[in-house]
N, CA, C and O atoms as a GROMACS GRO file, in nm:
protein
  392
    1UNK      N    1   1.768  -4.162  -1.915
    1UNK     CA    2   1.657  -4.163  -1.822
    1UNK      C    3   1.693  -4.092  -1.692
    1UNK      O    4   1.609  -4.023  -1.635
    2UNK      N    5   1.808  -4.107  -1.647
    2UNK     CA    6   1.881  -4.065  -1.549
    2UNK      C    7   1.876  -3.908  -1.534
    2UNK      O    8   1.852  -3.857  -1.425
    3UNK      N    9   1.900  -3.825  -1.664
    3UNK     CA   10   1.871  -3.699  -1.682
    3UNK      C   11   1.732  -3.648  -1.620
    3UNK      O   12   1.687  -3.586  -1.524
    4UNK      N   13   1.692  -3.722  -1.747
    4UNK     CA   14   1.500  -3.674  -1.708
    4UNK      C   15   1.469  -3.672  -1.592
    4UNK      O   16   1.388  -3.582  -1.574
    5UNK      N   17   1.499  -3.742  -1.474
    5UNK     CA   18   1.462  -3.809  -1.338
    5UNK      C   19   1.514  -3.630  -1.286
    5UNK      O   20   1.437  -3.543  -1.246
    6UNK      N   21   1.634  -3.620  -1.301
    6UNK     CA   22   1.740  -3.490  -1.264
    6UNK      C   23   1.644  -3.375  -1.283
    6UNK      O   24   1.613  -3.300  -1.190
    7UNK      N   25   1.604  -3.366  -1.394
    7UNK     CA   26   1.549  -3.227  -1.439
    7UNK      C   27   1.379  -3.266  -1.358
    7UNK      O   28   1.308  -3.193  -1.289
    8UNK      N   29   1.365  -3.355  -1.386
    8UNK     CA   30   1.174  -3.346  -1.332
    8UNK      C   31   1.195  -3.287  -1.159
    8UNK      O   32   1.118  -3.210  -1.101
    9UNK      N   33   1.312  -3.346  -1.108
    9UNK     CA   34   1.323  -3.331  -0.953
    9UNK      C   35   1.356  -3.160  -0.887
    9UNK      O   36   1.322  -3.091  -0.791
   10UNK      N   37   1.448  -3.152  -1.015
   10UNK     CA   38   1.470  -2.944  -1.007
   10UNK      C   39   1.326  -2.883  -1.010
   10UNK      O   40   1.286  -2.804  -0.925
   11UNK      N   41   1.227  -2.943  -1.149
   11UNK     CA   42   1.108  -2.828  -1.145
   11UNK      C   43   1.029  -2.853  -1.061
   11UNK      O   44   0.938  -2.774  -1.036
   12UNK      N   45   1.048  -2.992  -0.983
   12UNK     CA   46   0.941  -3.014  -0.874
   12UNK      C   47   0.967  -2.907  -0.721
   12UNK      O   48   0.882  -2.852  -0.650
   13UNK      N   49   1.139  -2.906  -0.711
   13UNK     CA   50   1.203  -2.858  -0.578
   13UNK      C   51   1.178  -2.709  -0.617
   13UNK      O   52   1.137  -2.626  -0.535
   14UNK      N   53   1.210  -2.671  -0.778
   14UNK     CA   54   1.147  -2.489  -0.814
   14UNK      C   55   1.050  -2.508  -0.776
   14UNK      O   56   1.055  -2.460  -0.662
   15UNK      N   57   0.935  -2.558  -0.792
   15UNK     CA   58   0.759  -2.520  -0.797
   15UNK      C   59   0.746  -2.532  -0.633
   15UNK      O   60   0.675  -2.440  -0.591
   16UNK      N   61   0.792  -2.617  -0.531
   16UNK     CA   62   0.739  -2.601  -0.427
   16UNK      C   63   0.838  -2.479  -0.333
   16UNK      O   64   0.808  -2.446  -0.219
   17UNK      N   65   0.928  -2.440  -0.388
   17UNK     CA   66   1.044  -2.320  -0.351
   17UNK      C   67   0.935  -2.210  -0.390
   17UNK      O   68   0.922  -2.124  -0.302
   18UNK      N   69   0.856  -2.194  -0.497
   18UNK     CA   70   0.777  -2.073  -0.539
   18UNK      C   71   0.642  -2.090  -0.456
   18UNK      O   72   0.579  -1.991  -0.418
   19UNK      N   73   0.605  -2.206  -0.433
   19UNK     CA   74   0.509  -2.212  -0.305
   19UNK      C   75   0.538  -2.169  -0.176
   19UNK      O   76   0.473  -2.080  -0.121
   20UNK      N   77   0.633  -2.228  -0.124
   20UNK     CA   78   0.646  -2.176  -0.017
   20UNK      C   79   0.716  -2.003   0.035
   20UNK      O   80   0.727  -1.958   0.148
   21UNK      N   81   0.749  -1.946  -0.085
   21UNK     CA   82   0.776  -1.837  -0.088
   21UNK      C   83   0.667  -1.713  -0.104
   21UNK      O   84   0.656  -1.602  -0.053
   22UNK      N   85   0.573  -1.810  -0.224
   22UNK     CA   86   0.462  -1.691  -0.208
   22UNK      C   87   0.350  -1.716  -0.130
   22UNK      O   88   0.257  -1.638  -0.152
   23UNK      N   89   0.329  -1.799  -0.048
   23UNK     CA   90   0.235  -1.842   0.072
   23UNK      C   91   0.320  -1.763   0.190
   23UNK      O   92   0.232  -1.715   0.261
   24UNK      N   93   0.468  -1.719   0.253
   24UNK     CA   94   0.471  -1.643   0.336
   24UNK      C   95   0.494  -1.488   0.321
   24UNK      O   96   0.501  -1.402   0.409
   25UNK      N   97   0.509  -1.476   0.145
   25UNK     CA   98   0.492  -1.326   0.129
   25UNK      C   99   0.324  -1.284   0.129
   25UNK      O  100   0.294  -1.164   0.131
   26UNK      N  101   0.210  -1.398   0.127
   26UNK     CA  102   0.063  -1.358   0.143
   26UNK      C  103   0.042  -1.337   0.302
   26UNK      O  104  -0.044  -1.255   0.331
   27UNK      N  105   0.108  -1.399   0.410
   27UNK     CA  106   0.093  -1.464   0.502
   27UNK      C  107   0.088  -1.312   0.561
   27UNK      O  108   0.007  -1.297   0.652
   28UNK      N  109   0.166  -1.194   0.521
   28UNK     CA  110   0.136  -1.070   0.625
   28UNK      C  111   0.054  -1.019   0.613
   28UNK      O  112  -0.026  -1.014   0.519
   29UNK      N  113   0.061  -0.959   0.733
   29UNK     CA  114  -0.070  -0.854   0.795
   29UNK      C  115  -0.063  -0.735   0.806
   29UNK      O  116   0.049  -0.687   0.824
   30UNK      N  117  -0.192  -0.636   0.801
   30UNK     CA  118  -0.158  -0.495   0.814
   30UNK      C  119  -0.172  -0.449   0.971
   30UNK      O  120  -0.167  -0.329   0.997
   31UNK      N  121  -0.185  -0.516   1.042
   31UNK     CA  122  -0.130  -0.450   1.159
   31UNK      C  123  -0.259  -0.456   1.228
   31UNK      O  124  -0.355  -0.519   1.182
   32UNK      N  125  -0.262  -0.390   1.342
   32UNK     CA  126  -0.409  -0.408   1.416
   32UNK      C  127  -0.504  -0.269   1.392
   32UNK      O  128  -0.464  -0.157   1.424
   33UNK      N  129  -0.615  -0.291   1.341
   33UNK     CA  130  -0.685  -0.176   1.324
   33UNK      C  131  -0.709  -0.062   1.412
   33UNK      O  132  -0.705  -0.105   1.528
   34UNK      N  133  -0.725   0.035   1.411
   34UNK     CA  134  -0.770   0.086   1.557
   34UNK      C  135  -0.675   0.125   1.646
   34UNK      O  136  -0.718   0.213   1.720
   35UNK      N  137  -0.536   0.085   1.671
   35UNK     CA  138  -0.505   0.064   1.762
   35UNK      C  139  -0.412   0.226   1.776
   35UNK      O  140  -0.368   0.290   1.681
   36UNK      N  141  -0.401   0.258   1.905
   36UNK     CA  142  -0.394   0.391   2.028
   36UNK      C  143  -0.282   0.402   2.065
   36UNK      O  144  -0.246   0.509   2.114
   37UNK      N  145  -0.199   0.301   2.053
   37UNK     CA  146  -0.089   0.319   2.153
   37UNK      C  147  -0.147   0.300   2.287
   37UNK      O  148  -0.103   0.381   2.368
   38UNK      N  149  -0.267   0.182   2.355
   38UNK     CA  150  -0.337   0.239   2.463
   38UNK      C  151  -0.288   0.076   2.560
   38UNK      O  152  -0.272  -0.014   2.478
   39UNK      N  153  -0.273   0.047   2.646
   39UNK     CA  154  -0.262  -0.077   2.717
   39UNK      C  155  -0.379  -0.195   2.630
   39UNK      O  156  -0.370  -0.315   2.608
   40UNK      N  157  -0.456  -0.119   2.606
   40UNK     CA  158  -0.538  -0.239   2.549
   40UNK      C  159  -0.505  -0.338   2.437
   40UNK      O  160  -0.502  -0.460   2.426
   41UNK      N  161  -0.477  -0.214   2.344
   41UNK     CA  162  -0.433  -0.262   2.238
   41UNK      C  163  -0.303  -0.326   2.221
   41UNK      O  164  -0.288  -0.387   2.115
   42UNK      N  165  -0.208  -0.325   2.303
   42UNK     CA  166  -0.079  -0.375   2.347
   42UNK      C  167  -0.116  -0.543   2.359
   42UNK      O  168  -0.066  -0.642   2.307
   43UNK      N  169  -0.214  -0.525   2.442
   43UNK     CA  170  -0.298  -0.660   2.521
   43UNK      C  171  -0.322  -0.752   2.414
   43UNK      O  172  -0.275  -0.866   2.411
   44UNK      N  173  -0.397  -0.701   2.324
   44UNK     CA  174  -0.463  -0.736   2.207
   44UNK      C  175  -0.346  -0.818   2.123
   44UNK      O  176  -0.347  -0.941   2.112
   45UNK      N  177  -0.263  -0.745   2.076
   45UNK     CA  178  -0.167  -0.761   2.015
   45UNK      C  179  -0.058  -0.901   2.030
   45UNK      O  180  -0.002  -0.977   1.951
   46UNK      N  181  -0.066  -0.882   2.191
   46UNK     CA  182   0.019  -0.953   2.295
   46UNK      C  183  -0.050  -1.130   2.283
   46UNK      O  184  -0.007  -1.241   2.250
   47UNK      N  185  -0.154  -1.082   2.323
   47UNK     CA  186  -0.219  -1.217   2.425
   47UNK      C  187  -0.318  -1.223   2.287
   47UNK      O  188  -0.249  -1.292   2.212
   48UNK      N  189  -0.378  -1.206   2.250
   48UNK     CA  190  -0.478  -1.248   2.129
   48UNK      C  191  -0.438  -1.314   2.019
   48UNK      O  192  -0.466  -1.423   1.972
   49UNK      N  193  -0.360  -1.217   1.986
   49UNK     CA  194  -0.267  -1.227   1.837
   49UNK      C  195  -0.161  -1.381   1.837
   49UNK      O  196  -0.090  -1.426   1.747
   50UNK      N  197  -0.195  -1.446   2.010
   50UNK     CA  198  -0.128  -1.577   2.039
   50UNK      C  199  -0.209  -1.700   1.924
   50UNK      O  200  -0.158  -1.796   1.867
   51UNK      N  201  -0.338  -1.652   1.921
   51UNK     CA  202  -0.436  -1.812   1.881
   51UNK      C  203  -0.458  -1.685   1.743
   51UNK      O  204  -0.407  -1.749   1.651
   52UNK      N  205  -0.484  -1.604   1.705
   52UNK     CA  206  -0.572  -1.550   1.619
   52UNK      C  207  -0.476  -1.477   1.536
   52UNK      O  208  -0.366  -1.431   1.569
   53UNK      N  209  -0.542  -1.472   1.408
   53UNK     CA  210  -0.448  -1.319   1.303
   53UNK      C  211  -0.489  -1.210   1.316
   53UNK      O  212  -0.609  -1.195   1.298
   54UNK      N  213  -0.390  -1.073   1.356
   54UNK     CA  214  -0.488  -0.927   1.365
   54UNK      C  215  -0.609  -0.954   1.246
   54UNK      O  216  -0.730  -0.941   1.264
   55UNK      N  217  -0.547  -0.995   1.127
   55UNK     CA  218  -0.664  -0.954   1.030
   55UNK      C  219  -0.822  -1.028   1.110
   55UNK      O  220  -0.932  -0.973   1.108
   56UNK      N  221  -0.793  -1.142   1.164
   56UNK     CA  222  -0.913  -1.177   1.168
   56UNK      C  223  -0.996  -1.084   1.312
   56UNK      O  224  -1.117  -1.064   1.324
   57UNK      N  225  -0.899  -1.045   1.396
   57UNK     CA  226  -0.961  -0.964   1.517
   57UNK      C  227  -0.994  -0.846   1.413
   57UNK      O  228  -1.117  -0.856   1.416
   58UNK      N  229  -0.971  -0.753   1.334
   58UNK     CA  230  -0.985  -0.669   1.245
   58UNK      C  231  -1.107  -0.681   1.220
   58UNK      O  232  -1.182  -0.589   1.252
   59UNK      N  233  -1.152  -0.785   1.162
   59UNK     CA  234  -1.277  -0.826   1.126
   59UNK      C  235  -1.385  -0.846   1.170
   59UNK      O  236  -1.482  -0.882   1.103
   60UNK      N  237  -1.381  -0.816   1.330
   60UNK     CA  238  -1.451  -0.847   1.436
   60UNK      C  239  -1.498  -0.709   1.503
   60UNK      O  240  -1.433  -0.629   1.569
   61UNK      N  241  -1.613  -0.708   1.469
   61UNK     CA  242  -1.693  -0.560   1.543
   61UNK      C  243  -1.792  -0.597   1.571
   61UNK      O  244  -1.886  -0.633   1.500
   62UNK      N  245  -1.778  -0.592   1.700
   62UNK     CA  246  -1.867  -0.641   1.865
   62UNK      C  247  -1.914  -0.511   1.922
   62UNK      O  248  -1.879  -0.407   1.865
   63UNK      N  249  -1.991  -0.507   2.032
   63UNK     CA  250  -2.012  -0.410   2.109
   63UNK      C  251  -1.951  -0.465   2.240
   63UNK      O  252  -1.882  -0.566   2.229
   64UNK      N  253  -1.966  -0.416   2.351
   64UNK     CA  254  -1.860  -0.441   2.476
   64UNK      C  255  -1.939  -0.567   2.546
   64UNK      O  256  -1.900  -0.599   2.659
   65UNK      N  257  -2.017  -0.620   2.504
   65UNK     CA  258  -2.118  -0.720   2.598
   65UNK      C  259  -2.076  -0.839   2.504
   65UNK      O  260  -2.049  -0.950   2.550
   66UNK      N  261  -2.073  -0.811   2.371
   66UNK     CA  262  -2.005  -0.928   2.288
   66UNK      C  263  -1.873  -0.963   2.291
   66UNK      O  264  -1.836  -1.074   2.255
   67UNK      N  265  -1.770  -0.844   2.347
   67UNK     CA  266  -1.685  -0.926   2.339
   67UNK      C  267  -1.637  -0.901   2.452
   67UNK      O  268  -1.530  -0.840   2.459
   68UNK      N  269  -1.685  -0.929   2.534
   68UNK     CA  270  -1.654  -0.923   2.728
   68UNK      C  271  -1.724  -1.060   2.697
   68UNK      O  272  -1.644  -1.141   2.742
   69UNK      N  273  -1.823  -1.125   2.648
   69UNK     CA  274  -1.819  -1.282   2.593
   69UNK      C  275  -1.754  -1.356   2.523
   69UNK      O  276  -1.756  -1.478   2.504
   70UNK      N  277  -1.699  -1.281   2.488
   70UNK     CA  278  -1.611  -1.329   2.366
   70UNK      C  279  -1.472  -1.347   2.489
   70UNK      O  280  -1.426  -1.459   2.512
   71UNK      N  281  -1.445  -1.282   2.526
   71UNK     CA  282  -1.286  -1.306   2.606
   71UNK      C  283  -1.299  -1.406   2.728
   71UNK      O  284  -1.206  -1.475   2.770
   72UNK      N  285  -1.414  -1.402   2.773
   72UNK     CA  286  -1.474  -1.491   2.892
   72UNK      C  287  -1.446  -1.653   2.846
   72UNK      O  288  -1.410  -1.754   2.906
   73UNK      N  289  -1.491  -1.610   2.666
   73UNK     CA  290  -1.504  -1.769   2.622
   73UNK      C  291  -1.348  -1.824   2.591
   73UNK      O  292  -1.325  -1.945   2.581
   74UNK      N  293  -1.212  -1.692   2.572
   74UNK     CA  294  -1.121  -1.755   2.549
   74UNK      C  295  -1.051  -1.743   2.681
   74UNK      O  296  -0.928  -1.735   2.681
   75UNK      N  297  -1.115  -1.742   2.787
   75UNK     CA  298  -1.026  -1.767   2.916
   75UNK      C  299  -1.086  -1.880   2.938
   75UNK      O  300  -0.996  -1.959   2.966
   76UNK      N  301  -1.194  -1.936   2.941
   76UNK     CA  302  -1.255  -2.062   2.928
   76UNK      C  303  -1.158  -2.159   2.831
   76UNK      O  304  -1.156  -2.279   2.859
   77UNK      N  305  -1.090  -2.120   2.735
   77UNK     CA  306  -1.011  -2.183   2.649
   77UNK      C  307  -0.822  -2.178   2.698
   77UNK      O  308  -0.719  -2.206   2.638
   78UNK      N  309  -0.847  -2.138   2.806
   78UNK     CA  310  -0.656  -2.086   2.837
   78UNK      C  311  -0.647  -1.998   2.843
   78UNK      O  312  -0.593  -1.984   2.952
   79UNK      N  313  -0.665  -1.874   2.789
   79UNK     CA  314  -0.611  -1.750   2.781
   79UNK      C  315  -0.584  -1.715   2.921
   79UNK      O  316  -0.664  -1.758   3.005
   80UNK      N  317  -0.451  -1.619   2.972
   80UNK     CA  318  -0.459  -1.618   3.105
   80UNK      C  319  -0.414  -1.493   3.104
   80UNK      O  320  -0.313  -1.448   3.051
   81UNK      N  321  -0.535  -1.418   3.197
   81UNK     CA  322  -0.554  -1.258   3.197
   81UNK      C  323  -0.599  -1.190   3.309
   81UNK      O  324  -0.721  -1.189   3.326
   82UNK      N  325  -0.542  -1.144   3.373
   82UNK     CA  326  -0.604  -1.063   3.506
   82UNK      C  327  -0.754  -0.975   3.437
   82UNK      O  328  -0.779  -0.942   3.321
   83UNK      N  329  -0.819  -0.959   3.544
   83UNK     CA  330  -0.939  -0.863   3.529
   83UNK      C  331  -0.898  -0.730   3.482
   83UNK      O  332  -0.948  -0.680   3.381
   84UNK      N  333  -0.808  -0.671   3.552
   84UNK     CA  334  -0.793  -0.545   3.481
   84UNK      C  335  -0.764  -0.562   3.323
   84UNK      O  336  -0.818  -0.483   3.246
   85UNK      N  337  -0.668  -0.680   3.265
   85UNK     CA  338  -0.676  -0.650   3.154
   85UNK      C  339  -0.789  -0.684   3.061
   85UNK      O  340  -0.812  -0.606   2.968
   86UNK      N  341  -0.882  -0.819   3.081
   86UNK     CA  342  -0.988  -0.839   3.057
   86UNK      C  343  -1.042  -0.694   2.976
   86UNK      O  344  -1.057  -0.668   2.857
   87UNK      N  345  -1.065  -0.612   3.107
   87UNK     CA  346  -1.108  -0.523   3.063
   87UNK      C  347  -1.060  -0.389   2.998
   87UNK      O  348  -1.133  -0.308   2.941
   88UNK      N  349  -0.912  -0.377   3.017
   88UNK     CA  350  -0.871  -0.326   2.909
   88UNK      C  351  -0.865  -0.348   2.775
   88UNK      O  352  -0.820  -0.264   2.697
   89UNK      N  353  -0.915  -0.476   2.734
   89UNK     CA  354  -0.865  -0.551   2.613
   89UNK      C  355  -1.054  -0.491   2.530
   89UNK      O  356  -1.072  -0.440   2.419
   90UNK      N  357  -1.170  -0.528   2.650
   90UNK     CA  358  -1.283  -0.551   2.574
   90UNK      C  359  -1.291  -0.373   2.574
   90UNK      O  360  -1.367  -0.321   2.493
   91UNK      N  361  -1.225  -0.302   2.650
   91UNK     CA  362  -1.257  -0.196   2.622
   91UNK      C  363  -1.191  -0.099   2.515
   91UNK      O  364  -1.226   0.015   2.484
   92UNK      N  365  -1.112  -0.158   2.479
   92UNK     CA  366  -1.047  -0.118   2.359
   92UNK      C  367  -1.070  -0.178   2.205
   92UNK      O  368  -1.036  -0.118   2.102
   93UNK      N  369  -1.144  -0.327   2.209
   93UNK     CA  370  -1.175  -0.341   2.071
   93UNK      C  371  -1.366  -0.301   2.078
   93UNK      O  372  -1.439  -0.299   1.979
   94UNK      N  373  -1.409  -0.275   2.220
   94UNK     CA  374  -1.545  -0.265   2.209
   94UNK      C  375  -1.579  -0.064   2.136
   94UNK      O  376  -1.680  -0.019   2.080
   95UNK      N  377  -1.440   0.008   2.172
   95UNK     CA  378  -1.440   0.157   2.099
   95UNK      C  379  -1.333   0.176   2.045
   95UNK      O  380  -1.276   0.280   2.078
   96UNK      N  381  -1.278   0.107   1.964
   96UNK     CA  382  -1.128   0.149   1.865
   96UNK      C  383  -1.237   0.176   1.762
   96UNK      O  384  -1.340   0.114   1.736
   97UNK      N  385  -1.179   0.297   1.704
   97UNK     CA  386  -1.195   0.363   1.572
   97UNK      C  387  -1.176   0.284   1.473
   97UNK      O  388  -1.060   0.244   1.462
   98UNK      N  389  -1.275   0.234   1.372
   98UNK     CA  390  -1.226   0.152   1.288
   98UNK      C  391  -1.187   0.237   1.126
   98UNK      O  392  -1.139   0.173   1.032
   0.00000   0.00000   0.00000
């Protein structure tokens, strides 16, 4: 019985070893869409990419009034950002090339 106990405990410690291995090989990202090499996107990268996944900012196509609301609402939440970058940030995901 002693065996069995042995071997059930290996395929349990394999199966969650293959979980947790292929949950952080899914876990990457392709990088930030759009992005210039421009202060904004640095910003983006920096300070966004704190609460959020590029993929999901990726996914997000606003015009500059949506997401100059959109950043308003995460400085309302903590985010802590001088005005200039504010607006480097909305002005770079409000015209990055997608």
């Amino acid at each position: 019985m002693v065996r069995g106990s042995r071997v059930f405990g290996l395929v349990v410690a394999a199966g969650a070893l293959a979980v947790v291995t292929g949950c952080s090989a899914g876990a990457q990202e392709s990088g930030l869409a759009g992005s210039d090499g421009s202060k904004g996107a640095a910003l983006v990268e920096r300070k966004c990419s704190m609460c959020h996944t590029l993929d999901r900012i990726n996914a997000a196509t606003y015009d500059a009034a949506t997401w100059a609301a959109t950043v308003q609402r995460m400085q309302a939440n903590g985010l802590v950002i001088t005005a200039d970058e504010s607006s480097q940030i909305i002005d770079f995901l409000a015209n990055r090339k997608l």
